[in-house]
C-alpha positions as a LaTeX table, in Angstrom:
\begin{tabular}{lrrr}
\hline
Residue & $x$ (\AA) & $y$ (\AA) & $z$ (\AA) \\
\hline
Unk1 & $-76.66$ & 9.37 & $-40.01$ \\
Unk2 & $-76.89$ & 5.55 & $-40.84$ \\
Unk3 & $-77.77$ & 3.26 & $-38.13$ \\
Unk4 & $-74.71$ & 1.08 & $-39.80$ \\
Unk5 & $-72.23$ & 4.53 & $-39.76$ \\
Unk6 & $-73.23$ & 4.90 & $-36.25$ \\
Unk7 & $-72.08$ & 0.93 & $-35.43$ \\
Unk8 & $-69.08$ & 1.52 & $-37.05$ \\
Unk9 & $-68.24$ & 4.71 & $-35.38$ \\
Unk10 & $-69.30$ & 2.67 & $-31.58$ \\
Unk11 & $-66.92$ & 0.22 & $-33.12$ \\
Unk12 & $-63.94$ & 2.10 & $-33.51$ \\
Unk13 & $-64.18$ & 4.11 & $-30.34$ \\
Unk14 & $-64.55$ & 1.22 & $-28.25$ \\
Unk15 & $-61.18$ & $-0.44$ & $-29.73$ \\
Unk16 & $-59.67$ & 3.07 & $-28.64$ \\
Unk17 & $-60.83$ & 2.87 & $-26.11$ \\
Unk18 & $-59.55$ & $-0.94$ & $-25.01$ \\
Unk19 & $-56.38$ & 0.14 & $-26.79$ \\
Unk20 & $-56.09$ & 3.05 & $-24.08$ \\
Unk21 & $-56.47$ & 0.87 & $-21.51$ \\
Unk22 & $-54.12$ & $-1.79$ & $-23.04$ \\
Unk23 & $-51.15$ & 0.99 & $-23.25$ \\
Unk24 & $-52.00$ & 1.95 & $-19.44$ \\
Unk25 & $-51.92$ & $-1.20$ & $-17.87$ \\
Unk26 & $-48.88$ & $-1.49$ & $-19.65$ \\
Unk27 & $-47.42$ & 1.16 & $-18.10$ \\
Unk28 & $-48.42$ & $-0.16$ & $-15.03$ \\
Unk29 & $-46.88$ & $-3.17$ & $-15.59$ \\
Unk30 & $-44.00$ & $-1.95$ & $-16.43$ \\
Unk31 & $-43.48$ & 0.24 & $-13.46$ \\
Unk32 & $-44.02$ & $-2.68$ & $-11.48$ \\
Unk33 & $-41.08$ & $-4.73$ & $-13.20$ \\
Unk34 & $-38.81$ & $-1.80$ & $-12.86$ \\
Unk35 & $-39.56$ & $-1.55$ & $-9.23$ \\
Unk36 & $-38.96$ & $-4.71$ & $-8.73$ \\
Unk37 & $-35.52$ & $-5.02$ & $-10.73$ \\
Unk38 & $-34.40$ & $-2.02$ & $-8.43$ \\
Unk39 & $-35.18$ & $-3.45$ & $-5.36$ \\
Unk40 & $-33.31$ & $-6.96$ & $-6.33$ \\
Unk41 & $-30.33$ & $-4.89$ & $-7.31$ \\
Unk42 & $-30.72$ & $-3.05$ & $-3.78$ \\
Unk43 & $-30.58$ & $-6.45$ & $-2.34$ \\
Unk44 & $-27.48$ & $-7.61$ & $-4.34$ \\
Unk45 & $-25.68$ & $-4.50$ & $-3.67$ \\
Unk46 & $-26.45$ & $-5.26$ & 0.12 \\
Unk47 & $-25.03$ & $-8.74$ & 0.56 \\
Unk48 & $-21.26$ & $-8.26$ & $-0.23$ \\
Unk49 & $-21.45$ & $-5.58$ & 2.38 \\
Unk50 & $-22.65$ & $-7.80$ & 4.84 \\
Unk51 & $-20.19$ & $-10.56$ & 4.00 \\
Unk52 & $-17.69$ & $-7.92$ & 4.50 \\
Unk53 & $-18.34$ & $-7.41$ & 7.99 \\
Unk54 & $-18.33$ & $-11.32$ & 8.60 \\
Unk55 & $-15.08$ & $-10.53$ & 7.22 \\
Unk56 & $-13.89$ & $-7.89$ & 9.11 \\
Unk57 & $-14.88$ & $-9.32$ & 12.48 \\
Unk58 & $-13.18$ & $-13.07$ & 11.55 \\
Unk59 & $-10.08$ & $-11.36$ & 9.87 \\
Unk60 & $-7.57$ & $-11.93$ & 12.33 \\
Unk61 & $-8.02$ & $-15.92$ & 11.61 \\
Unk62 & $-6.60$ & $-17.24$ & 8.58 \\
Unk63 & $-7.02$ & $-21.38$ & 8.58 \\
Unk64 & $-4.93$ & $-23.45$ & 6.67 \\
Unk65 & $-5.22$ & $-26.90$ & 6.16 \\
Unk66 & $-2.07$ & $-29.01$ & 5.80 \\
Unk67 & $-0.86$ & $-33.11$ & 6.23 \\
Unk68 & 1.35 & $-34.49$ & 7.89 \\
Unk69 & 3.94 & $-37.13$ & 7.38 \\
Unk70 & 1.62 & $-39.59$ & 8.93 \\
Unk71 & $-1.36$ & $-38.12$ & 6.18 \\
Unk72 & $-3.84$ & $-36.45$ & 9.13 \\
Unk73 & $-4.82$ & $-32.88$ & 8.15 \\
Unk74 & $-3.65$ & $-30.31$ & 10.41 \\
Unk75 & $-5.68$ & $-26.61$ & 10.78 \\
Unk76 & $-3.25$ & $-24.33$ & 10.81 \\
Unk77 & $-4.44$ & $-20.39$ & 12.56 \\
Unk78 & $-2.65$ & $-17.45$ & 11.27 \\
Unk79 & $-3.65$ & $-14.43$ & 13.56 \\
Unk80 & $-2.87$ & $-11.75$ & 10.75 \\
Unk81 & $-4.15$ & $-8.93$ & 12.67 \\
Unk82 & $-0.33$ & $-9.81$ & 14.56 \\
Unk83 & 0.70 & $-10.19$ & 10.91 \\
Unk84 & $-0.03$ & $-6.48$ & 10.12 \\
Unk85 & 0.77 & $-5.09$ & 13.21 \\
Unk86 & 4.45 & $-6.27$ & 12.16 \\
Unk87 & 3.51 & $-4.77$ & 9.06 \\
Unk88 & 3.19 & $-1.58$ & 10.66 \\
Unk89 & 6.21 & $-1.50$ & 12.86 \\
Unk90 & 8.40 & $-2.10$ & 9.48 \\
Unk91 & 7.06 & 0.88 & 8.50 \\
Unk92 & 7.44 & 2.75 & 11.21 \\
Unk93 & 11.16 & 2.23 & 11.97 \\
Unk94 & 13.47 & 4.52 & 10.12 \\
Unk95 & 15.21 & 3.34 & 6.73 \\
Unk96 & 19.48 & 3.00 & 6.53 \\
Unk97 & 19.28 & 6.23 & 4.51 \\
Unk98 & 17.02 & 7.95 & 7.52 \\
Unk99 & 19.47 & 6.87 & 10.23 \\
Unk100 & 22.21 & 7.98 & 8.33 \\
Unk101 & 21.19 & 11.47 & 7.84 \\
Unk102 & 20.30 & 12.16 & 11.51 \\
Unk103 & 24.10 & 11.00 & 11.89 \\
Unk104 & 24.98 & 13.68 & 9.27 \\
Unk105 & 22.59 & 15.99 & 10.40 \\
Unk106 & 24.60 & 16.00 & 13.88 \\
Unk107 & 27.32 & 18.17 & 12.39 \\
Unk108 & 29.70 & 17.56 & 15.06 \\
Unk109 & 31.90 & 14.49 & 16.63 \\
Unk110 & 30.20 & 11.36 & 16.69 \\
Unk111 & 32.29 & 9.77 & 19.49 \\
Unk112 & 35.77 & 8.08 & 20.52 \\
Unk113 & 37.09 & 5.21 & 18.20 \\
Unk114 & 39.57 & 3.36 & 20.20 \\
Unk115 & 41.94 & 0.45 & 18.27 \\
Unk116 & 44.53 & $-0.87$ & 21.51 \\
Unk117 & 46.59 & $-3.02$ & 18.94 \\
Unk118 & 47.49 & 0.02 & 16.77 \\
Unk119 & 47.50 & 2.78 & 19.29 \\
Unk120 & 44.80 & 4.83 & 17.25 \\
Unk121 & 42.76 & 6.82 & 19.74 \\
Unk122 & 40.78 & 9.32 & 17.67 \\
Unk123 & 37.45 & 11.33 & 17.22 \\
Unk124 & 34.67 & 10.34 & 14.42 \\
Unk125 & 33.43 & 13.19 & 12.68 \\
Unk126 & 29.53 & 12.70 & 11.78 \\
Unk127 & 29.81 & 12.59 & 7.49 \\
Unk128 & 32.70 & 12.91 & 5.28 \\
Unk129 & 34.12 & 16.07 & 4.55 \\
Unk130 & 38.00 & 16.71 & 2.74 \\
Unk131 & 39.33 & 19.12 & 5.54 \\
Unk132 & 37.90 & 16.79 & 8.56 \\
Unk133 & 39.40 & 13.62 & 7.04 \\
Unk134 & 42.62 & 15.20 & 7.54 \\
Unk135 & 42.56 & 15.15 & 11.03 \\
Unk136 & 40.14 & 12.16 & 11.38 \\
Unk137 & 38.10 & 9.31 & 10.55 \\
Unk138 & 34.29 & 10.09 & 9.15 \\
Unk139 & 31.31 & 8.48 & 9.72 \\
Unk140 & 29.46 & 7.30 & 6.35 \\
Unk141 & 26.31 & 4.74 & 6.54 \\
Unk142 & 24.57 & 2.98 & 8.70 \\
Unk143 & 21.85 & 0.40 & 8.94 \\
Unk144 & 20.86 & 0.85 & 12.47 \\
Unk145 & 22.17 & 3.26 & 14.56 \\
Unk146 & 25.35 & 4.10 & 16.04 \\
Unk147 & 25.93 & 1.50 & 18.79 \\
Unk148 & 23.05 & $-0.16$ & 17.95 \\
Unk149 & 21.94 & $-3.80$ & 15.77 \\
Unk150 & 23.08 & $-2.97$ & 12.67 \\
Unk151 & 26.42 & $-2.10$ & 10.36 \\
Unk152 & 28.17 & 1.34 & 10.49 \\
Unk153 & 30.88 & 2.16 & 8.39 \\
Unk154 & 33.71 & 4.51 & 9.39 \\
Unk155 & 36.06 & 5.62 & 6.76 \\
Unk156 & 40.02 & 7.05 & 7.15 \\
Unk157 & 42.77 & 7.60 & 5.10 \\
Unk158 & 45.68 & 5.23 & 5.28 \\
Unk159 & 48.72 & 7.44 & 5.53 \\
Unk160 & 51.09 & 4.82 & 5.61 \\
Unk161 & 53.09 & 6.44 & 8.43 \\
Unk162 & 51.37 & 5.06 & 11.20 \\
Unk163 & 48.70 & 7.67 & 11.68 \\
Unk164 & 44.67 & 7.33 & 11.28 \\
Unk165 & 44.14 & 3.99 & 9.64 \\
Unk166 & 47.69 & 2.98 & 8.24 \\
Unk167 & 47.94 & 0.32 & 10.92 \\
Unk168 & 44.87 & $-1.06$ & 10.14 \\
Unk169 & 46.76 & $-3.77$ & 7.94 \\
Unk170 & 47.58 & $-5.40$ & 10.48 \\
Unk171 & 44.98 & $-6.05$ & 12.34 \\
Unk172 & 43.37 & $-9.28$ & 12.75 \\
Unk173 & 40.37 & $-11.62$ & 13.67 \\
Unk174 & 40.06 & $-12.09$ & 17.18 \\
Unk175 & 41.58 & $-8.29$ & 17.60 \\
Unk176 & 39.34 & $-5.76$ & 19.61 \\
Unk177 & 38.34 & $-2.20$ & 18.97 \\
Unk178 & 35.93 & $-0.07$ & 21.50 \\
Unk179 & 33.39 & 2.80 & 20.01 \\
Unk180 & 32.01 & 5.20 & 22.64 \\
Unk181 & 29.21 & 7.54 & 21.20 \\
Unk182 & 27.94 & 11.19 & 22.31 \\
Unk183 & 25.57 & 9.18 & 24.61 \\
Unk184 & 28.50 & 7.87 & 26.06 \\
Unk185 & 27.23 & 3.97 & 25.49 \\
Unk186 & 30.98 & 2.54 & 25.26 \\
Unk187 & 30.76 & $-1.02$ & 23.49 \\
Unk188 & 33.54 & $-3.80$ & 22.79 \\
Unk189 & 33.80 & $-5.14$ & 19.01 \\
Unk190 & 35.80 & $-8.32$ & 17.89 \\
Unk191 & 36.81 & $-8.45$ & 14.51 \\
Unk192 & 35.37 & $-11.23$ & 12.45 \\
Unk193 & 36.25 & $-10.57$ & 8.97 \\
Unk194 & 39.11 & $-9.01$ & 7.26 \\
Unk195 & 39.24 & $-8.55$ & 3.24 \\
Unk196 & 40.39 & $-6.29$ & 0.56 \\
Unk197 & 37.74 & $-5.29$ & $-2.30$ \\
Unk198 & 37.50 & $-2.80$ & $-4.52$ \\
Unk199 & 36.29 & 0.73 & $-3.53$ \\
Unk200 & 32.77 & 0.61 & $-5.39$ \\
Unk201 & 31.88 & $-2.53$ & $-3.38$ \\
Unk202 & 29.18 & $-2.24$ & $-0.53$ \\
Unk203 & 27.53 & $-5.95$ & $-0.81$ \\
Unk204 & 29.30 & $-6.11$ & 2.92 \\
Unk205 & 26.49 & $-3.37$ & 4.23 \\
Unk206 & 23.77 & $-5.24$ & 3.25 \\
Unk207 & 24.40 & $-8.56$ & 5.58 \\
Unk208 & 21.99 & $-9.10$ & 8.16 \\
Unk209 & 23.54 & $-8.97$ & 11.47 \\
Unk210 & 21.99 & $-9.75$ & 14.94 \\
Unk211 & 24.67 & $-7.10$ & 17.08 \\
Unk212 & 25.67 & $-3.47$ & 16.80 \\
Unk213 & 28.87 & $-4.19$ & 14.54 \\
Unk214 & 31.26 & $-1.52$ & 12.49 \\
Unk215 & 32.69 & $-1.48$ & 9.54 \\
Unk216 & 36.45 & 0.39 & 8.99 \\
Unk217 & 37.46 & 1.26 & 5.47 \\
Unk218 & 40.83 & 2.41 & 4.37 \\
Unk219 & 42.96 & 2.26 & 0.96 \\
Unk220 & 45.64 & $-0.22$ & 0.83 \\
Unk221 & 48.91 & 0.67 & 0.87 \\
Unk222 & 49.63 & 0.61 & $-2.57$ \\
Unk223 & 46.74 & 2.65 & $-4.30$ \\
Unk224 & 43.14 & 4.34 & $-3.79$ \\
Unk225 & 40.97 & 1.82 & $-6.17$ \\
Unk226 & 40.86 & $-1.06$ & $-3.23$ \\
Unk227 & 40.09 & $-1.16$ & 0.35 \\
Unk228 & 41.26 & $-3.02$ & 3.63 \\
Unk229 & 37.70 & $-3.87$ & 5.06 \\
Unk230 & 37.70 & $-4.62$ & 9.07 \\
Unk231 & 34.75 & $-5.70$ & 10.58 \\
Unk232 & 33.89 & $-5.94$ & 14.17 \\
Unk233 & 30.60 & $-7.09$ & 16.17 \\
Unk234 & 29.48 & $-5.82$ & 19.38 \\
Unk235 & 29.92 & $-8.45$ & 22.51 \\
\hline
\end{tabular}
């Protein structure tokens, strides 16, 4: 072989050779930069988790700043750990349409309505039903409890002969009316309000009231579409 074939060939494997070593130190490298990426992501990942437990233990402080008439900045602290403990008792006290079903779901009398100015003395029946009404007034809806803060609404038939809720006509504010339930809690109301509105009105059941009052429906004397509305709050 040539001495110059020979140089060549020496040559050619040593640039293999360096071009080896180029592609492992590359690989090297490489390695290197994706260990290092993966450990700055670790570390990213890790901070918002931290600055959620600051969070979490300085949640129940909320600070608002606000000015006065005079222009000083007042700090306002909302403790809204309190906030959501309201929250939670909201949710845990029974909806109109949850109280009124364990009323219905009673299946029996209710109590004792007792009206002094029209000499009505009668039993509530506990939901509305055609062969009950007959004999007495029904229970319906209510926002809070029988007896309790909240409006109940009691519904009879006007018979216009003086019997169930004919006489209701004529009652009047300042007039009194006594409900006694099945735990025999006996409370006072005073009628506040008297009005006639039609019979697919209920905006009057969704006032906020501060007292155990009760709502008595009946059709006016001279057809079924409206109703004599008489409402009465607990003393």
């Amino acid at each position: 072989m040539k001495k110059s074939t020979k140089i060549l060939i020496s040559i050619f494997s040593l640039i293999i050779i360096i071009l080896i070593i180029a592609i492992i130190l590359l690989v090297i490298l490489k390695k290197e930069d994706n260990k290092k990426v993966k450990e700055e992501n670790n570390i990213a990942l890790e901070q918002p988790q931290e600055k959620t437990q600051d969070q979490e233990q300085n949640s129940n402080i909320e600070i608002e700043n606000n000015t006065n008439n005079s222009g000083d900045t007042v700090i306002i602290e909302y403790d809204t750990n309190k906030e959501n403990n309201n929250s939670e008792e909201r949710k845990q006290k029974p909806d109109a349409a949850e109280l009124t079903q364990e009323v219905y779901d009673m299946n029996t009398e209710i109590g004792i309505l007792s009206i002094p100015k029209t000499g009505v003395n009668t039993k509530i029946f506990c939901r509305v039903e055609a062969d009950k009404m007959e004999e007495m007034p029904c229970f319906l809806y209510t926002t809070g409890g029988l007896n309790k803060k909240g409006i109940t609404l009691i519904v009879g038939h006007n018979r216009v002969n003086g019997t169930l809720f004919s006489d209701n006509k004529n009652l009047e504010k300042g007039d009194i009316f006594y409900f006694t339930d099945n735990n025999e809690n006996n409370l006072k109301y005073t009628i506040y309000s008297k009005f006639i509105t039609k019979s697919t009105d209920t905006s009057f059941l969704n006032k906020d009231v501060n007292s155990p009052t009760i709502a008595l429906s009946c059709c006016t004397d001279n057809d079924d579409e409206n109703r004599i509305i008489i409402l009465g709050k607990a003393e």
